[in-house]
C-alpha positions as a Markdown table, in Angstrom:
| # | Residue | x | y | z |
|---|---|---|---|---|
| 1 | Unk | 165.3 | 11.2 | 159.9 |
| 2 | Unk | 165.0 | 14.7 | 158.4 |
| 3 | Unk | 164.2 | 18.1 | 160.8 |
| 4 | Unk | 161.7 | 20.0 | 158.7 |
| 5 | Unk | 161.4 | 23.8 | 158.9 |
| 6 | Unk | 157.4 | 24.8 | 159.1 |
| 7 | Unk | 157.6 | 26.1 | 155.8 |
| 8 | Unk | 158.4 | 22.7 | 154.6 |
| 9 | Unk | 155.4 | 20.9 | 155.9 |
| 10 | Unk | 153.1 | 20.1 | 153.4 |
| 11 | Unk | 151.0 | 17.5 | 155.7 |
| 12 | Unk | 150.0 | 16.7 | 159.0 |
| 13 | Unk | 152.6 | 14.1 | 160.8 |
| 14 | Unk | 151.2 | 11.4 | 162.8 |
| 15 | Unk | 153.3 | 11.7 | 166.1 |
| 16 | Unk | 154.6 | 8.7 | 168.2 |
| 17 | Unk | 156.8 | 7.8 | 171.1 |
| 18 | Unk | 160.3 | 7.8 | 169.9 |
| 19 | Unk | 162.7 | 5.7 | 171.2 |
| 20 | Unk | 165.8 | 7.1 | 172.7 |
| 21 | Unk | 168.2 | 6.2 | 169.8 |
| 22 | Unk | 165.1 | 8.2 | 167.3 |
| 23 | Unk | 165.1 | 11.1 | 169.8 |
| 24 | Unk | 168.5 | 12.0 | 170.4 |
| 25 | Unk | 169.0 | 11.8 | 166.6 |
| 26 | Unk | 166.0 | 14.1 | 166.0 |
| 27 | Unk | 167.8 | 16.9 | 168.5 |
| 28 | Unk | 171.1 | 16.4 | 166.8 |
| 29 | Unk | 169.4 | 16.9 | 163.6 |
| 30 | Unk | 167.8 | 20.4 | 165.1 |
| 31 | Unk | 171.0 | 21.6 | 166.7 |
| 32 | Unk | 172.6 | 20.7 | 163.3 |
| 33 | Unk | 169.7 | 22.8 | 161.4 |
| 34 | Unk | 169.7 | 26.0 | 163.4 |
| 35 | Unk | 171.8 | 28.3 | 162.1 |
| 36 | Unk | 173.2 | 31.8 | 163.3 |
| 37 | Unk | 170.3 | 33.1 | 161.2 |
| 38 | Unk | 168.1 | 31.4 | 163.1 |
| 39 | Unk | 170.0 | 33.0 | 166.5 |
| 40 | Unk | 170.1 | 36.6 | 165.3 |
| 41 | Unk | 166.1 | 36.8 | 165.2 |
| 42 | Unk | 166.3 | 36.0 | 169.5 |
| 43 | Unk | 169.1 | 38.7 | 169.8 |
| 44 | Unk | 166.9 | 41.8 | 168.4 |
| 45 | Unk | 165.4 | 44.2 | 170.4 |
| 46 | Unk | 161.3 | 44.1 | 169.7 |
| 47 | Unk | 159.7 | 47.8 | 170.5 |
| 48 | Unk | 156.5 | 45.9 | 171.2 |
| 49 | Unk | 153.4 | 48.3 | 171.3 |
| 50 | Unk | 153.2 | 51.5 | 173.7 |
| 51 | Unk | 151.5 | 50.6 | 177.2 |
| 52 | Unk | 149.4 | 53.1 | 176.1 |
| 53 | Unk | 148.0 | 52.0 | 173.3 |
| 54 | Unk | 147.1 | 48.8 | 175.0 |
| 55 | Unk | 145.5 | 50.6 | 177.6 |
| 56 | Unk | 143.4 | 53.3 | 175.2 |
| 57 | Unk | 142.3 | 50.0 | 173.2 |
| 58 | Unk | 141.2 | 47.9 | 176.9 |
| 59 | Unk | 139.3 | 51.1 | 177.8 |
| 60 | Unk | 137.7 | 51.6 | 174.7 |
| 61 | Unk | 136.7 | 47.4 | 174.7 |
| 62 | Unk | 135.1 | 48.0 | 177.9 |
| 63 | Unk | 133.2 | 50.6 | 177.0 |
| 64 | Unk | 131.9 | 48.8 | 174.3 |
| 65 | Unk | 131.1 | 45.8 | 176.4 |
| 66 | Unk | 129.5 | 48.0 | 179.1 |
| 67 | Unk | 127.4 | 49.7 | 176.4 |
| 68 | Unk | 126.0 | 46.0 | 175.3 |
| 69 | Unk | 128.3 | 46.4 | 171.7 |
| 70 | Unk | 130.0 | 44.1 | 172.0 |
């Protein structure tokens, strides 16, 4: 069995029950294929997008909805 990264797909899988013997193989395999790469994107601060911004843009969608724009 072989852990493939999305990029690597190139077609649909059909899934199936695994047995316990395929399962625990396919999360070694996982464990074994995340790297500290992998780890550093989950330990980065994301800035996100300003409350405000979020709120200006809600408003704004609500007007256009109330107006019959949208």
């Amino acid at each position: 069995m072989r852990v493939l990264r999305p990029g690597e797909a190139v077609t649909s899988l059909v899934t199936r029950e695994l047995t316990s013997e395929e399962l625990a193989e396919a999360y070694r395999l996982a464990r074994e294929a995340f790297t500290a790469a992998d780890l550093q994107r989950y330990t980065e601060l994301d800035e996100g997008v300003p409350a405000e911004e979020v709120l200006a843009e809600l408003e704004e969608a609500q007007k256009r909805y109330d107006k019959g724009l949208a």
